[in-house]
C-alpha positions in Angstrom: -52.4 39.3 -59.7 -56.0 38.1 -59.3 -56.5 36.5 -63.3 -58.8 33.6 -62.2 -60.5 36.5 -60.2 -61.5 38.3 -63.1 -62.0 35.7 -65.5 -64.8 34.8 -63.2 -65.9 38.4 -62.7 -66.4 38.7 -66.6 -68.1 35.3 -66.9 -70.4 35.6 -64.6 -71.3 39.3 -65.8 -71.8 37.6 -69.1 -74.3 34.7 -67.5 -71.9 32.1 -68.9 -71.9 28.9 -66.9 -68.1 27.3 -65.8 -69.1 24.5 -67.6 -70.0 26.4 -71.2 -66.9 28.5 -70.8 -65.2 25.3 -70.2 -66.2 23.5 -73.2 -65.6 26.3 -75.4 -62.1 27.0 -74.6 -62.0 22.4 -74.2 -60.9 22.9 -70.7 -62.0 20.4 -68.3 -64.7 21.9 -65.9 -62.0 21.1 -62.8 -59.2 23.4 -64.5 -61.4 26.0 -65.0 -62.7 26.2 -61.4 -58.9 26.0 -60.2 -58.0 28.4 -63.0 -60.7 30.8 -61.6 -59.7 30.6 -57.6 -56.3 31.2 -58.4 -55.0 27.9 -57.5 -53.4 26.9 -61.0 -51.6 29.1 -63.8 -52.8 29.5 -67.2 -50.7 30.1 -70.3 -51.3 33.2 -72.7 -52.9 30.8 -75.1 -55.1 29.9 -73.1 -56.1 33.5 -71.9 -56.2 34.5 -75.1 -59.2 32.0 -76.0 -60.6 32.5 -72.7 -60.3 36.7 -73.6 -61.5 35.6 -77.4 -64.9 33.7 -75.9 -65.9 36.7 -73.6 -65.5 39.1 -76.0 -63.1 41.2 -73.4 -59.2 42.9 -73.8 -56.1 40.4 -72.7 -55.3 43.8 -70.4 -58.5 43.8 -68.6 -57.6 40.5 -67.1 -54.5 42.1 -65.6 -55.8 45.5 -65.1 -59.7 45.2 -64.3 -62.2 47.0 -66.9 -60.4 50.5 -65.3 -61.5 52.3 -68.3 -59.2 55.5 -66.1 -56.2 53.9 -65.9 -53.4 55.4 -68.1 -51.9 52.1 -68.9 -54.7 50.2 -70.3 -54.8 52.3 -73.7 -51.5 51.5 -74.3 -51.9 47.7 -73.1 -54.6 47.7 -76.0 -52.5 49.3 -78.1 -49.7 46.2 -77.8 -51.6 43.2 -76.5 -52.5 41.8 -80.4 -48.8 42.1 -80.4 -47.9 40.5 -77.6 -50.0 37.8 -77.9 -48.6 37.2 -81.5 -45.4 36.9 -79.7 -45.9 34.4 -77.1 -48.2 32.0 -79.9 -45.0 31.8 -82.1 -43.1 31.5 -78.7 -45.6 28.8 -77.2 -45.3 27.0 -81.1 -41.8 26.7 -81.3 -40.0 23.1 -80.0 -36.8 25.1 -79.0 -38.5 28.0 -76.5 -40.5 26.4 -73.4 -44.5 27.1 -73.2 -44.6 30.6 -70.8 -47.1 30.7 -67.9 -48.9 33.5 -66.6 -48.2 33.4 -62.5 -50.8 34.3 -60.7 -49.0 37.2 -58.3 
């Protein structure tokens, strides 16, 4: 799964600079380039503020902007849900942070 590949793809369709995306999710610059070639994980928070700032679906980072695919309606449907989910998950001292792997 290519999610640095489209966070890039997205950015850069919305003329937003690493460096502006970077400082609006308070990433440091370096993360975000290794976020965006794949070569470090990033946690559903974090996807979720990255998602928030472009203004784009959680699913289409997993999925493309595939507007014909039969599962993105239905990963719209449940992603507010999910998300939910894994903040309370990510909050809570007794259950570990979860990563995103990039597959």
């Amino acid at each position: 799964m290519n999610i640095g590949k489209y966070i890039k793809k997205y950015r850069t369709e919305l003329n937003i600079s690493q460096k502006d995306l970077a400082e609006r999710v308070g990433l440091h610059l370096q993360k975000l380039r290794l976020i965006e070639d794949n070569e470090e994980d990033i946690n559903i928070s974090l996807l979720e503020s990255i998602s928030n700032e472009l203004n784009i679906p959680i699913s289409y980072f997993f999925l493309g902007n595939n507007e014909n695919s039969k599962v993105t309606p239905k990963l719209d449907s449940i992603e507010k849900k999910l998300v939910k989910l894994a903040l309370l998950m990510s909050k809570s001292k007794a259950v570990p942070k979860h990563r995103v792997p990039n597959l």
